[in-house]
Steps between C-alpha positions, in 0.01 A plus 500: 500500500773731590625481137183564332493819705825555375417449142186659527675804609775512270217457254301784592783710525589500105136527468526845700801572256349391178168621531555824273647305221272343309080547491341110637237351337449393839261812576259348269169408767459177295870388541466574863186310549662181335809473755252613768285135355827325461641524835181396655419187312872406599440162788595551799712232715359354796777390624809654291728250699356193529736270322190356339374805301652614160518804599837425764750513277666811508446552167150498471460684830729783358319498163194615709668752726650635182134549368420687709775753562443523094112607554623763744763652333300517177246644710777777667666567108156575291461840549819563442615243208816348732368166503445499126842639492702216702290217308516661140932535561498130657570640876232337688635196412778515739203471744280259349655295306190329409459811250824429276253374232257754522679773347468370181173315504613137523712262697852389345358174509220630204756638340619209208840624254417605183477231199790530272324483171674387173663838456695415836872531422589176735818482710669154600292526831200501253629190375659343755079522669426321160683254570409415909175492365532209211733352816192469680276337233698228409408256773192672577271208360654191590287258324671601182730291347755439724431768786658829279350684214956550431561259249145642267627843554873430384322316161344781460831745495645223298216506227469844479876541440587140285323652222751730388680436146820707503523509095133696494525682848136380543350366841700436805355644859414843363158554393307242737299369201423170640224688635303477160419209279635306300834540726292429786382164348803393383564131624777603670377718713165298651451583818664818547194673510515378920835701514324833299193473721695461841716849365167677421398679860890569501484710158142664601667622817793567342426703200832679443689162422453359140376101466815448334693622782287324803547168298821451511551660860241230602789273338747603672355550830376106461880418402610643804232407750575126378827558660635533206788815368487818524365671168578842398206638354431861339160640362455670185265226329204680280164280446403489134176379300358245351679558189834426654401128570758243404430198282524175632725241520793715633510350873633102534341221370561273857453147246800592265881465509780689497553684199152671538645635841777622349277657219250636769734634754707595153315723421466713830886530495611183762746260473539166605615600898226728503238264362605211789471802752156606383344130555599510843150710554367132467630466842198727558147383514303220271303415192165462495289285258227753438795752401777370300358102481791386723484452846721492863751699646863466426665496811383426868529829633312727191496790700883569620710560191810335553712268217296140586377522137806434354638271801164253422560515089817345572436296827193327463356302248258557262266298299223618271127530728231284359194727480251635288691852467775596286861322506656604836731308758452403819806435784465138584557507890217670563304553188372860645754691302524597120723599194422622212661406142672840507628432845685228375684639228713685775643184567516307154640778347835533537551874504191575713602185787862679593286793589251255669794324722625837636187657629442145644847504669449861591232658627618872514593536142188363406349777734749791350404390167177453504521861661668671187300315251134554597643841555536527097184329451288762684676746338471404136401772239438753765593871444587573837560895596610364882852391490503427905386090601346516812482153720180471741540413872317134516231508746672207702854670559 
């Protein structure tokens, strides 16, 4: 009680001093008869310190006290405009607290940030919030697949970039065309339209980044979160029309051999080392019979990238899976794993298995390489104006 005096009478006090400042629309009758109706219908406490009543805390006893020392000194200031003075110039906040939101019509919790619309000139923080939030999608249904939405979001990086044909300079991950048919139906890229829908609330509330760019961040943030390398990454992708589609046929055929890999991959610009490093994405994630026709995962663990893929082409043994579906193989311990015909030719062909043998044997220059070459693939054919990679914080460092 002592303090309230105190405050009270500070209060008053640069009332006294600020009265002649400013006119208070606190001499309006009306005004006055609405605190007057206010501070009565305020309860009263039986017992303000029974440890049973909400009102004992002290701050809900001191929210009332402060109340009423407000009523009274608006009452003292409205002839002469002081209270209207110390609220308008945020003073009687030192004394009531309660008030801080009051001076400009709202509490800070009302108050939400302003949406960045697609004229937003983003920053890496921009990004780098982007990213956290694909982070947080990918396991956020875990009835798909294998428990992560990763793998479908790294196809869909690779699809959008794997069309690019260095002789033309058409396709490749600028332009985001997959969003319109035919590219959309393409064979090659069933199912994908899971990995465009789960993006879609991302771009809506994200305006200012281009589809082109959010794909391939959604790449790399699934190559990472699958404890897999860093990634540098810069934006600068623009999203193009319809008429920009690509025709098909220019991603892998998974039932032929070798020389259409080299003719595929060829024709992006990779070489054999790069070719064996790209397959190692089939560490990732499965096939699905609905999708591509073929069907299992190729290694036990298809949600941690790590070099088992090419450990288990050259390990295990493999016969050809007698089904319905088109010609895959099966491992024969356990018959739960798969391979498919292109799989193999990194380890009949002689040029492609040397590369094979040393990711098997090493693990971090599969890693490093794999780095640097999906790098080039998500960066095919696009006119960049950024010449600064930025690398994203994963969300579990």
């Amino acid at each position: 009680m002592a303090a309230t005096r105190t405050m009270a009478s500070r209060a008053a006090q640069l009332l006294r001093t600020s009265a002649t400042k400013t006119p208070s629309p606190f001499t309006s009758p009306a005004i006055r008869r609405n605190i007057s109706s206010f501070a009565a219908r305020r309860p009263t406490p039986k017992n303000p310190t029974s440890k049973n009543s909400r009102f004992a805390s002290s701050s809900a006893t001191s929210g009332g006290s402060n109340t009423g020392l407000l009523v009274t000194l608006l009452a003292l200031g409205g002839a002469g405009g002081g209270a209207y003075y110390l609220h308008s110039t945020g003073q009687l906040t030192e004394y009531f607290p309660f008030l801080a939101g009051l001076h400009s019509g709202a509490s800070s919790s009302d108050k939400k940030p302003t949406p960045k619309g697609a004229d937003h000139k983003p920053t890496f923080e921009d990004y780098q919030e982007v990213y956290n939030e694909i982070a947080e999608l990918l396991e956020s249904n875990s009835d798909y697949d294998d428990g992560s939405y990763g793998p479908v979001l790294l196809r869909l990086g690779w699809h959008a970039s794997g069309t690019y044909d260095k002789e033309t300079k058409t396709g490749g991950s600028n332009g985001a065309t997959m969003r319109f048919a035919p590219e959309s139906d393409h064979g090659a890229n069933a199912g994908l339209k899971t990995a465009r829908d789960l993006l879609e609330p991302v771009k809506q509330k994200h305006p200012w980044i281009t589809y082109s760019d959010l794909w391939i961040l959604a790449a790399v943030a699934a190559v990472q979160e699958m404890q897999g390398p860093i990634i540098p990454y810069r934006p600068g992708r623009s999203d193009r029309d319809v008429a920009a589609c690509t025709p098909d046929g220019r991603l892998p055929d998974a039932a032929k051999g070798a020389s259409h890999l080299r003719n595929i991959f060829g024709r992006m610009g990779f070489d054999d080392r790069e070719i064996v490093a790209l397959s190692g994405a089939h560490a990732l994630g499965r096939c699905h019979s609905d999708r591509s026709g073929f069907d299992g995962p190729w290694t036990f663990s298809p949600t941690v990238l790590t070099n088992d893929y090419y450990r288990l082409l050259l390990d295990e043994k493999w016969q050809w899976k007698k089904w319905n579906g088109p010609k895959q193989l099966e491992d024969k311990t356990t018959k739960s794993l798969m391979m498919l015909p292109t799989d193999m030719e990194l380890v009949k062909d002689k040029e492609f298995r040397k590369h094979t043998e040393r990711y098997a044997k090493d693990e971090q220059a599969f890693l490093n390489e794999f780095r640097d070459v999906v790098l080039k693939l998500f960066e095919l054919g696009v006119p960049f104006k950024q010449e600064e990679r930025w690398t994203f914080k994963r969300t579990t460092d």
